[in-house]
C-alpha positions as CSV (number, residue, x, y, z in Angstrom):
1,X,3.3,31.9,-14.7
2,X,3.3,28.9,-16.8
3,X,7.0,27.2,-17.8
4,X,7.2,27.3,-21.5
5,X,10.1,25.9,-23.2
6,X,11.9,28.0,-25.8
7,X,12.5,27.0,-29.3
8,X,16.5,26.9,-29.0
9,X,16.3,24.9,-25.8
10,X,17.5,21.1,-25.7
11,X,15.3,18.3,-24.3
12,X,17.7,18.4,-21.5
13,X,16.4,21.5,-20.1
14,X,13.0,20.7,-20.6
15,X,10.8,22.6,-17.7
16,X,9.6,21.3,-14.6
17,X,7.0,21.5,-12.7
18,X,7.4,20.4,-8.6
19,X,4.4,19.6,-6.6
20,X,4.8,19.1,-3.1
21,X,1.4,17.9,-1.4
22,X,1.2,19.1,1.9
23,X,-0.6,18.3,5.2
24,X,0.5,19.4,8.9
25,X,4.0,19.8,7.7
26,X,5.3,22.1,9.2
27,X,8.3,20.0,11.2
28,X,9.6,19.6,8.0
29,X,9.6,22.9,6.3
30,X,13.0,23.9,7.4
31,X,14.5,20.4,5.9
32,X,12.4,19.4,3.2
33,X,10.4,22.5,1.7
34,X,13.7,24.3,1.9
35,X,15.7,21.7,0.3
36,X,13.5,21.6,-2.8
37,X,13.2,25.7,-3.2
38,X,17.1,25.8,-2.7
39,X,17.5,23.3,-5.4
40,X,14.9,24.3,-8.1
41,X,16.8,28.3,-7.8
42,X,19.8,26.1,-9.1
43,X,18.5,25.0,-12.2
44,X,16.6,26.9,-14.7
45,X,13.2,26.4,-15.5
46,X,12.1,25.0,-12.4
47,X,9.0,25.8,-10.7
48,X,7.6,24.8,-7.5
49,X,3.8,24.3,-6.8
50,X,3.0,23.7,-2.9
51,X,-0.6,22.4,-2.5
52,X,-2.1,22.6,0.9
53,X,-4.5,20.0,2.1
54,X,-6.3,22.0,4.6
55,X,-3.3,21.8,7.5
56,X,-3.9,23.2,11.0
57,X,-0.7,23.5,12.2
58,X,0.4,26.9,10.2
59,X,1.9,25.0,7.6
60,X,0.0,27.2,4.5
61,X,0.7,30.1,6.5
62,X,4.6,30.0,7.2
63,X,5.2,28.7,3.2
64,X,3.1,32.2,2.1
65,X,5.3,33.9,4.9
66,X,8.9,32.0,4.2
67,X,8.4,31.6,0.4
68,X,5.7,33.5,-1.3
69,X,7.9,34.5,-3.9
70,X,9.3,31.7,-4.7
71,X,6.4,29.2,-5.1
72,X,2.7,28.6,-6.0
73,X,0.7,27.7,-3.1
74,X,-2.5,26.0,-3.6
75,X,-5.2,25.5,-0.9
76,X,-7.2,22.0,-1.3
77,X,-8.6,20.8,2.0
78,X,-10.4,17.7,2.3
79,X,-8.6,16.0,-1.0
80,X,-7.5,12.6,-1.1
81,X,-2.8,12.8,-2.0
82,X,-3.5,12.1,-5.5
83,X,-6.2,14.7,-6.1
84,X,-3.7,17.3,-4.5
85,X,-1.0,15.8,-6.7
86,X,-3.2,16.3,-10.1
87,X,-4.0,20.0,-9.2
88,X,-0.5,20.9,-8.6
89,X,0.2,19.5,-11.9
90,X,-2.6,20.7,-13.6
91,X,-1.6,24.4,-12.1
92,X,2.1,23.6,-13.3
93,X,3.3,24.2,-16.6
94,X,6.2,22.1,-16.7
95,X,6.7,19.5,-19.9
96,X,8.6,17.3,-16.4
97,X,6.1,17.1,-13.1
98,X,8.1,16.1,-10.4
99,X,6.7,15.3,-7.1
100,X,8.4,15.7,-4.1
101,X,6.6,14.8,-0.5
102,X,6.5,17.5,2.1
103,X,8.4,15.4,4.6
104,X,11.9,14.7,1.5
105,X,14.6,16.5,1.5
106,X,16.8,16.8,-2.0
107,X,20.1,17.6,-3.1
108,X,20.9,21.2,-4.0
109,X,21.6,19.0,-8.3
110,X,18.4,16.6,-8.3
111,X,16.4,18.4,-10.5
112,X,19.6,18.4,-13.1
113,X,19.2,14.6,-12.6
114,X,15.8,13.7,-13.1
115,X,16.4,15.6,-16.5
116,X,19.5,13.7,-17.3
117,X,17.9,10.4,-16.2
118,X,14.5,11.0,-17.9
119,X,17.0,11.9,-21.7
120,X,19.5,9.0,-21.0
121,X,17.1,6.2,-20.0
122,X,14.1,7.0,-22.5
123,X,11.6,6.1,-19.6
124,X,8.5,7.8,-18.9
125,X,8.9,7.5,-15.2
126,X,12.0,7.8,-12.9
127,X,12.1,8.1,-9.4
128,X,13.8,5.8,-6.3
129,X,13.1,4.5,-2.9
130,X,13.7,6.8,-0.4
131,X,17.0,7.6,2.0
132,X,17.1,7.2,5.8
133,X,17.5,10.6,7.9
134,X,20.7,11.7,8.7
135,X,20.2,9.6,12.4
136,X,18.0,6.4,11.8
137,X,16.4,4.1,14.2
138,X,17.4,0.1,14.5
139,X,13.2,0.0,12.9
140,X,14.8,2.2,10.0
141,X,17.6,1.0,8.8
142,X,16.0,-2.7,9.0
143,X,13.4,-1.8,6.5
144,X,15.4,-0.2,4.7
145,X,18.1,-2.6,4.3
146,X,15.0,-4.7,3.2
147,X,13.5,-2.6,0.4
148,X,16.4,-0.4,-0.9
149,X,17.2,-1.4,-4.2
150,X,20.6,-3.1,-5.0
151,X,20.5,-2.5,-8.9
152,X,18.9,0.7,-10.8
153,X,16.6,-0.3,-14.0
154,X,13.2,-0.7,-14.5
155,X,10.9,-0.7,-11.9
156,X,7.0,-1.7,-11.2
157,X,6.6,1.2,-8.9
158,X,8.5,4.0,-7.5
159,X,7.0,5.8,-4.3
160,X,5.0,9.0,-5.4
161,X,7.4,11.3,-3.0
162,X,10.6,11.2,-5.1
163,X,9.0,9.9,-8.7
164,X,9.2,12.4,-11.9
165,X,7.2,11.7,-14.9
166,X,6.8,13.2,-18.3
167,X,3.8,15.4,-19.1
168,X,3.0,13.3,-21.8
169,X,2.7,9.7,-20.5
170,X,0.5,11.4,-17.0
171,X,-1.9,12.9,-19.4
172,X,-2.0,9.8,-21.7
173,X,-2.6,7.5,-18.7
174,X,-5.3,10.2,-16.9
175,X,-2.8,11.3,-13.7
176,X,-3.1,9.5,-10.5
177,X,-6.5,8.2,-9.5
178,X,-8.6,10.6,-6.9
179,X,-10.5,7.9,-5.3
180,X,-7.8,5.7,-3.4
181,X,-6.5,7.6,-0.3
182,X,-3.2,6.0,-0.9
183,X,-1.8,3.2,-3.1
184,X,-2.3,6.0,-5.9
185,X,1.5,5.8,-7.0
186,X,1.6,2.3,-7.2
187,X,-1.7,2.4,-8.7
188,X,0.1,4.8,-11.7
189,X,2.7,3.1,-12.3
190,X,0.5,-0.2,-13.0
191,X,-1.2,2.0,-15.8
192,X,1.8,3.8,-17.0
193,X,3.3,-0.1,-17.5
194,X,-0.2,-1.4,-18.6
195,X,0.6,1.3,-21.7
196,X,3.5,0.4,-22.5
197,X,5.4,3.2,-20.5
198,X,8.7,2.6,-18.6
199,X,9.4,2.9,-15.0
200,X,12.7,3.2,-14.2
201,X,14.2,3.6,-10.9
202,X,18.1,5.0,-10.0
203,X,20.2,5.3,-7.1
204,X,21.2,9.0,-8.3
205,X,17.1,10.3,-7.8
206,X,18.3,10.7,-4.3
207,X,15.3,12.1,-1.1
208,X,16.0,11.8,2.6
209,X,13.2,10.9,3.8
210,X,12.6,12.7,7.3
211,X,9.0,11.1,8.1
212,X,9.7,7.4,8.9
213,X,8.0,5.8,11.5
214,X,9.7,5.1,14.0
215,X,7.9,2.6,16.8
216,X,6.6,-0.2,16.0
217,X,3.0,1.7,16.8
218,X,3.5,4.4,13.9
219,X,4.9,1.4,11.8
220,X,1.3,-0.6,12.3
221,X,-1.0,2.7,11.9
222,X,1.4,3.4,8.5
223,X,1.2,0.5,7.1
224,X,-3.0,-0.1,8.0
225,X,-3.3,3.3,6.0
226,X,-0.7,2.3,3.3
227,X,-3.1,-0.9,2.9
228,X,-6.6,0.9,2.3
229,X,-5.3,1.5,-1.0
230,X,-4.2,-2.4,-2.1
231,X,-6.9,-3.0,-4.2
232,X,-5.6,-0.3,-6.4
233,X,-2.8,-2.8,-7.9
234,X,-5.6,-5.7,-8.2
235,X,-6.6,-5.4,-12.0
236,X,-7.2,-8.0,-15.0
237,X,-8.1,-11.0,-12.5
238,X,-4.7,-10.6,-11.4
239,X,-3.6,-10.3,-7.5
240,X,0.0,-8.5,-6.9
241,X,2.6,-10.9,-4.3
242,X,1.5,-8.3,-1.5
243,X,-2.4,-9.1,-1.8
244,X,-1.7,-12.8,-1.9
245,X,0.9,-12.9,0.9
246,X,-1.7,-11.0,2.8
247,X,-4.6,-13.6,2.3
248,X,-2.3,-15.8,3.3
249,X,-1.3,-14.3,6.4
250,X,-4.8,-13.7,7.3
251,X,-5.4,-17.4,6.6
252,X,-2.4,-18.7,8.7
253,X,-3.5,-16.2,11.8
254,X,-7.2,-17.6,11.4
255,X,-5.8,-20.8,11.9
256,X,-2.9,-20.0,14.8
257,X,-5.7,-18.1,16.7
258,X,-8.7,-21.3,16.5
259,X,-5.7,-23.6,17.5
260,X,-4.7,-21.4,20.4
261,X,-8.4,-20.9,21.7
262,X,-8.4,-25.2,21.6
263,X,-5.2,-25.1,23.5
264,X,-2.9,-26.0,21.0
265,X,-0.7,-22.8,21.4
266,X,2.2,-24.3,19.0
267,X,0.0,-23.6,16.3
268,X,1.5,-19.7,16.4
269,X,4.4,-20.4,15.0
270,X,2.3,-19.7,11.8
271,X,1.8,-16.4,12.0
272,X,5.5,-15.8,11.0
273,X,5.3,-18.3,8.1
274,X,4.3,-14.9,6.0
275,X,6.8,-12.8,7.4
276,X,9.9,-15.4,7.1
277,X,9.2,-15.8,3.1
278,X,9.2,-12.1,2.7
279,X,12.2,-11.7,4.3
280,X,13.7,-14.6,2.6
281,X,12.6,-13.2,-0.8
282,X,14.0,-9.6,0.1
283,X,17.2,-11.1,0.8
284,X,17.5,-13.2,-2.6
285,X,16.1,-10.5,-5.1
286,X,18.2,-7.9,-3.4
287,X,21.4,-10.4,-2.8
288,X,22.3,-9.2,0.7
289,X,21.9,-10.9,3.8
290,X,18.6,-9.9,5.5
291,X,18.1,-8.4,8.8
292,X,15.9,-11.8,10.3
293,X,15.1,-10.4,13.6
294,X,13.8,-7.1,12.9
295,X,12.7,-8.3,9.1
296,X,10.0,-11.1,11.2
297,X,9.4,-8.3,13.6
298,X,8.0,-5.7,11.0
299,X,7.0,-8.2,8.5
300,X,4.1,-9.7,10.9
301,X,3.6,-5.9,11.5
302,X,2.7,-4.8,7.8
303,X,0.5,-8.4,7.2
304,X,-0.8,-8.1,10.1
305,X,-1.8,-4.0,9.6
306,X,-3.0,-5.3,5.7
307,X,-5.4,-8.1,7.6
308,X,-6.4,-5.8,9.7
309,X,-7.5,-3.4,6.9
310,X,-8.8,-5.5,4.1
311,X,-12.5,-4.8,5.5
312,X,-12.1,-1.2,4.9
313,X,-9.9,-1.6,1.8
314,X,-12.8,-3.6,0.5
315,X,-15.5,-1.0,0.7
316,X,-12.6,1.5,-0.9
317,X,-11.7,-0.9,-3.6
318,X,-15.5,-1.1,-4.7
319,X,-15.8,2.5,-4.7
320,X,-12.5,2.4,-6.8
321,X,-14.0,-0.1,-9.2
322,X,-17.5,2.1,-10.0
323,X,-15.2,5.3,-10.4
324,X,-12.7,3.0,-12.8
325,X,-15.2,2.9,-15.6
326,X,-15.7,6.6,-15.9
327,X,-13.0,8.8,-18.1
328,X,-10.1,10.2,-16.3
329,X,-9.6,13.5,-13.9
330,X,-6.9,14.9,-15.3
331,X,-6.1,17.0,-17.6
């Protein structure tokens, strides 16, 4: 049944609607799928829309069994994250659509603060970067202690797992885009700028996030599918630090690996040129001392994954572009 607000109520209890996209999940139900149902029966006006993307692992099956009653469950196999993400909102009658990934876990009071946060910063958008799990690896906490932000404000992006947005500004700016497989949050929040919307993220959106890599194997294949969506944040002419810092990796291994083949092996020390100004830039936006070792480590990891991927990203981003010019999916 849709949310609708009542005439008496204030714009702090506006209703929301929760999507939680959902693939092969079920590891996670008992943490994260729990965690949001326990905190949207703590606040009123809260539903929660669960939208299946064809799992074989039971995952549908155990959410009808486990919570039927307490959530909408949508079956959409065969849809790229941001289509399943549209329909859930589209299904959802919430003025707020919040979207929480299958693998997050909340606090029992977060939907409490994404309405406080949303009324007391004016922003369109509010969400943060995510928590580590209650027992991180070394490969965790390092990239964490290199992305989590030091400062809440405004924001060029906020991941699409633990991001709320107002009904208003999605519709205006057409919802995420169907066609990228992933990118599609950052992707969003470039158009929800690009229109004059702010992005705001705070410390107090808080989501553990259970699903993190944690090899430097799952950290490569990650970041090679993070990377089939880059193109999504290439717009105007303009190329985003990422892109360019990836061309220039790709450049730099070019060049390390022709050197080596002429046996000139000290040419390899520039595959970590890259990786040692990312680092270095982490550590002075974020004004804490870097983790070098690990920060090298993973940073040659995610350009190298991006290099990897730009072929396929490529043929993605074209598709992107021809699908760009036609009106929006959603509403």
């Amino acid at each position: 049944m849709p949310l609708l607000p009542s005439p008496e109520m204030s714009p702090d209890l506006r209703p929301i609607s929760v999507v939680v996209p959902c693939r092969n999940a079920s590891g996670w139900l008992d943490q994260a799928l729990a965690s949001v149902v326990d905190a949207a029966q703590r606040e009123p006006a809260v539903e929660v829309v669960v939208v299946d993307n064809g799992s074989t692992d039971g995952t549908a099956e155990e959410v009808e069994r486990r919570w039927g009653s307490q959530v909408t469950l949508l079956r959409a196999p065969r849809r790229t994250v941001g289509a399943l993400r549209n329909l859930g909102a589209a299904h959802g009658g919430g003025t707020i659509l919040s979207f929480v990934d299958a693998d997050c876990a909340i606090a029992p009071g977060y939907f409490g603060i994404v309405r406080e946060l949303l009324a007391e910063t004016g922003a369109a958008a509010v969400g943060c970067y995510y928590e580590l799990p209650p027992v991180p690896t070394a490969l965790e906490r390092a990239w964490d202690r290199l992305h989590a932000p030091a400062a809440d404000g405004p924001a060029t992006m906020i991941n699409a797992g633990n991001l709320a947005v107002t009904r208003p500004a999605f519709e205006a700016v057409g919802g995420f885009d169907e066609v990228l497989p992933t990118g599609e949050d950052a992707e969003l929040c470039a158009r929800l700028r690009g229109q004059g919307f702010q992005v705001w993220q705070d410390r107090r959106m808080r989501a553990r996030h259970l699903g993190n890599p944690t090899s430097l194997g799952r950290f490569f294949a990650k970041e090679y599918w993070h990377a089939l969506g880059m193109f999504g944040t290439v717009r105007g002419g303009s190329l985003d630090r990422p892109f360019l810092m990836t061309l220039l990796h790709a450049a730099l291994l070019l060049t390390a690996i022709l050197q080596l083949l002429r046996g000139q092996p000290g040419w390899l020390a520039l595959v970590l040129v890259a990786p040692a100004l990312a680092v270095a830039y982490r550590g002075m936006t974020l004004q804490r001392r870097p983790p070098v070792g690990w920060g090298l480590v993973l940073y040659f990891a995610y350009f190298t994954a991006r290099v990897a991927a730009l072929p396929q990203a490529l043929a993605i981003g074209w598709r992107w572009r021809q699908a760009a010019s036609r009106p929006p999916r959603f509403p």
